[in-house]
C-alpha positions as CSV (number, residue, x, y, z in Angstrom):
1,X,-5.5,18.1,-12.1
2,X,-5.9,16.1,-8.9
3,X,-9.6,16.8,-9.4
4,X,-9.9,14.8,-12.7
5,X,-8.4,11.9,-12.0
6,X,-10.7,8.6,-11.0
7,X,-8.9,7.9,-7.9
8,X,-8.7,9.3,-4.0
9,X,-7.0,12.6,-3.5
10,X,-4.3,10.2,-1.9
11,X,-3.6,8.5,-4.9
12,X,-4.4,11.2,-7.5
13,X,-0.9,13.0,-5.2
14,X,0.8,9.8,-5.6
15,X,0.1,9.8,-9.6
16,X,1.1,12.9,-9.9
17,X,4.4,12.6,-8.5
18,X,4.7,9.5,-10.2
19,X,4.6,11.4,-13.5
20,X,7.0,13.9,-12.6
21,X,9.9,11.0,-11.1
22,X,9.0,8.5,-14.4
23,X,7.6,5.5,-12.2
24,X,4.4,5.9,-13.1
25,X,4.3,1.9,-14.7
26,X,5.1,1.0,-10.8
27,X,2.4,3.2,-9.5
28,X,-0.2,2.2,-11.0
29,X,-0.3,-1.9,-9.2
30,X,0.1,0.8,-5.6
31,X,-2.8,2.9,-6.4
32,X,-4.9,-0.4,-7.4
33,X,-3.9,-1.7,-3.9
34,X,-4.3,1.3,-1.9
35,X,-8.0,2.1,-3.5
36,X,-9.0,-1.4,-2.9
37,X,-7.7,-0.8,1.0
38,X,-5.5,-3.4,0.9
39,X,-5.2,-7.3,-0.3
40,X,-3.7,-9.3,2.0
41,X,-5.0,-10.8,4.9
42,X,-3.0,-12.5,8.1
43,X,0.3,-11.8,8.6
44,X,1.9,-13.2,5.0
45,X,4.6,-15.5,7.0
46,X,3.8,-19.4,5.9
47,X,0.6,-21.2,7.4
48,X,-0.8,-17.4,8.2
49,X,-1.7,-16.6,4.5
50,X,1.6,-17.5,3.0
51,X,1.7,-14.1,0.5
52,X,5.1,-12.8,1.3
53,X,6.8,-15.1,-0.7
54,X,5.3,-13.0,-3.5
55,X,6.3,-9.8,-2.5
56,X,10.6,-10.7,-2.4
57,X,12.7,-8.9,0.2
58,X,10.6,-6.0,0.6
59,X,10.9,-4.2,3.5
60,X,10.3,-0.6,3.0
61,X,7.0,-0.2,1.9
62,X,3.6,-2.7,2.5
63,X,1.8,-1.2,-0.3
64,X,5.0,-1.9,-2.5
65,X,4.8,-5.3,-1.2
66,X,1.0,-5.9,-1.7
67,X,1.3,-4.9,-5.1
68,X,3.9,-6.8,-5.9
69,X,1.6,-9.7,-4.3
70,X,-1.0,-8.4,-6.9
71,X,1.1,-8.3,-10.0
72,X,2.4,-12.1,-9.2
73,X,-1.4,-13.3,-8.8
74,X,-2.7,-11.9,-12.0
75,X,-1.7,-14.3,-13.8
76,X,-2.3,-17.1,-11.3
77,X,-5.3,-19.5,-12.0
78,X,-8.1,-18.9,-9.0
79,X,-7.6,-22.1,-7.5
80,X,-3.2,-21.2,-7.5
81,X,-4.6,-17.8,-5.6
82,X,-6.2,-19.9,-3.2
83,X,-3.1,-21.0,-1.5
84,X,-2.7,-17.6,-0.3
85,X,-5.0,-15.4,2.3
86,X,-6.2,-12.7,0.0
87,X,-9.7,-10.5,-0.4
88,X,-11.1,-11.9,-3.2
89,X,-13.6,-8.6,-3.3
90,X,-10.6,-6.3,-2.7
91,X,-8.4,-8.1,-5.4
92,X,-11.2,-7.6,-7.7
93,X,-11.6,-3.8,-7.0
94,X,-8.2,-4.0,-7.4
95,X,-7.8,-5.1,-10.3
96,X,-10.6,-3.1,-11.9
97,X,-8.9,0.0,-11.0
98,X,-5.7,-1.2,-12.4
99,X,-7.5,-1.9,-15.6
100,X,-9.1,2.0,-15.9
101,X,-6.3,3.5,-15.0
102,X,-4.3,1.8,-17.4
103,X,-6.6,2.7,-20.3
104,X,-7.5,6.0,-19.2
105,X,-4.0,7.3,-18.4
106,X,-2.4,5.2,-21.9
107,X,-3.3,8.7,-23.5
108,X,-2.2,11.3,-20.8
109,X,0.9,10.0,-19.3
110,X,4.0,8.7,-20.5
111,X,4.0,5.1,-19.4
112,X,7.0,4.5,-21.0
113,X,9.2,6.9,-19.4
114,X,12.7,5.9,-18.0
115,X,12.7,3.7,-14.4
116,X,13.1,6.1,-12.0
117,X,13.8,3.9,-9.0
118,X,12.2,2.3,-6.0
119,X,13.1,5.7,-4.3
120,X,11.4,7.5,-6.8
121,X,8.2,5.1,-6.1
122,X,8.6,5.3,-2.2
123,X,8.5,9.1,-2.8
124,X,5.6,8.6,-4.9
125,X,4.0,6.9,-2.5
126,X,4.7,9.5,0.7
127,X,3.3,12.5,-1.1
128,X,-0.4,10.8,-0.6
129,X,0.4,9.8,2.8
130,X,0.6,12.6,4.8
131,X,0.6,11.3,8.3
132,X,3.7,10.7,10.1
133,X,4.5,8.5,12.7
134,X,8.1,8.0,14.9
135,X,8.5,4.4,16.8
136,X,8.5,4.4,20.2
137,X,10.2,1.7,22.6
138,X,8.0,-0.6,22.1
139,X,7.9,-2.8,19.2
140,X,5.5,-2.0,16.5
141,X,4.2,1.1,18.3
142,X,4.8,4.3,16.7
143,X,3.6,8.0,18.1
144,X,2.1,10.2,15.8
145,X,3.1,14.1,15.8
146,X,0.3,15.1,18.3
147,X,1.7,12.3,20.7
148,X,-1.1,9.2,19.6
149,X,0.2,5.9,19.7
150,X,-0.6,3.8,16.9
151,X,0.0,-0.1,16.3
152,X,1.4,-1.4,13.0
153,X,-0.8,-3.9,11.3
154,X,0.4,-7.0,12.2
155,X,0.6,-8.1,8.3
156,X,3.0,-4.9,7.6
157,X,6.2,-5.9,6.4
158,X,8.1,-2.9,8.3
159,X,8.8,-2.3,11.8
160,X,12.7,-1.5,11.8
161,X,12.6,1.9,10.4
162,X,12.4,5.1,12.8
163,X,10.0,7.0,10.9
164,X,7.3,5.9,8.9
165,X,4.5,7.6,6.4
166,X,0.6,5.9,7.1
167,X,-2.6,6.3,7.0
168,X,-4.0,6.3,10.4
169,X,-7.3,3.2,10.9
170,X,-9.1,3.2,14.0
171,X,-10.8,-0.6,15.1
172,X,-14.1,0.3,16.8
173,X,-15.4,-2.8,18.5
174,X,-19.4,-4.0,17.9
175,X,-19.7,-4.3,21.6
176,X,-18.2,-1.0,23.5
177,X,-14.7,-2.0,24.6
178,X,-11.5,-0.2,23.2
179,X,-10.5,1.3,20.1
180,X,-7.5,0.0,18.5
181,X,-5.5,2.2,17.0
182,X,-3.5,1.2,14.1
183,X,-1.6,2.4,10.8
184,X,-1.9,1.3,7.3
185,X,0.2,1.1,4.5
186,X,3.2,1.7,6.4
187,X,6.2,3.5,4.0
188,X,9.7,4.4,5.6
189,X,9.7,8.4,5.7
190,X,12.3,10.4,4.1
């Protein structure tokens, strides 16, 4: 089923378990996000893109919070947008997946099914990230299960919890020097 659907393996998982907990309404704004690899820029706090104050007291999961940053500026004129450090090209890829994915899924899936919970969402969201990563001492580092050590993004919204779902990103500089090894999309594991 996986196969047929017009997103990543990643988020065709994350769909699908969507389905099966009811939450797949609050999917569908992560999967936009997560396809478009993300929407914010800086670190969201005010005077460094400002965006957090869309996304409440989320601390849990940054793809929950960017798409709750992308649901708030859908409705927002461009020039209201501008106050905050987004991609414009990635919030229009984003919001062109949202848009297919609501029409073409309006006649397979239950849309309307009963709320199933931000836990049911977070779950959602961990059964398309597969890779695990355990914090270290240091703050904002976290050890992958083959012993890497990875950097949260500095615009990620979680850093207290012990173990955490990603994806793994590597920063490959232009001009030789080191690679920079970081995680996206942080989630709190089970």
């Amino acid at each position: 089923r996986i196969a047929l659907l017009p997103v990543s393996v990643e988020a065709g998982c994350m769909l699908l378990e969507a389905e099966r907990l009811g939450v797949v309404d609050e999917i569908i704004p992560v999967i936009s996000v997560f396809e478009a690899s993300g929407i914010t820029e800086g670190d969201g706090r005010i005077g460094f893109g400002g965006w957090r104050e869309l996304c409440g007291d989320e601390q849990d999961s940054d793809l929950i919070a960017q798409s709750k940053v992308f649901m708030a500026i859908r409705s927002m004129p461009r020039h209201v947008r501008e106050r905050y450090t987004l991609r414009p090209k990635a919030v229009e890829r984003a919001e062109g997946v949202y848009k297919s994915l609501m029409r073409d899924l309006a006649e397979k899936v239950n849309l309307d099914a009963l709320y199933g919970g931000k836990e049911a969402v977070i779950a959602s969201i961990r059964s398309g990230l597969l890779d695990t990563f355990r914090r270290t001492s240091k703050r904002r580092v976290y050890s992958s299960v083959n012993g890497e050590k990875r950097t949260l993004q500095k615009s990620s919204i979680i850093d207290h919890h012990r173990r955490i779902v990603g994806v793994p990103w590597d920063l490959r500089p232009d001009l030789g020097g080191e690679v920079k090894a970081f995680i996206l999309f942080a989630t709190k594991a089970a």
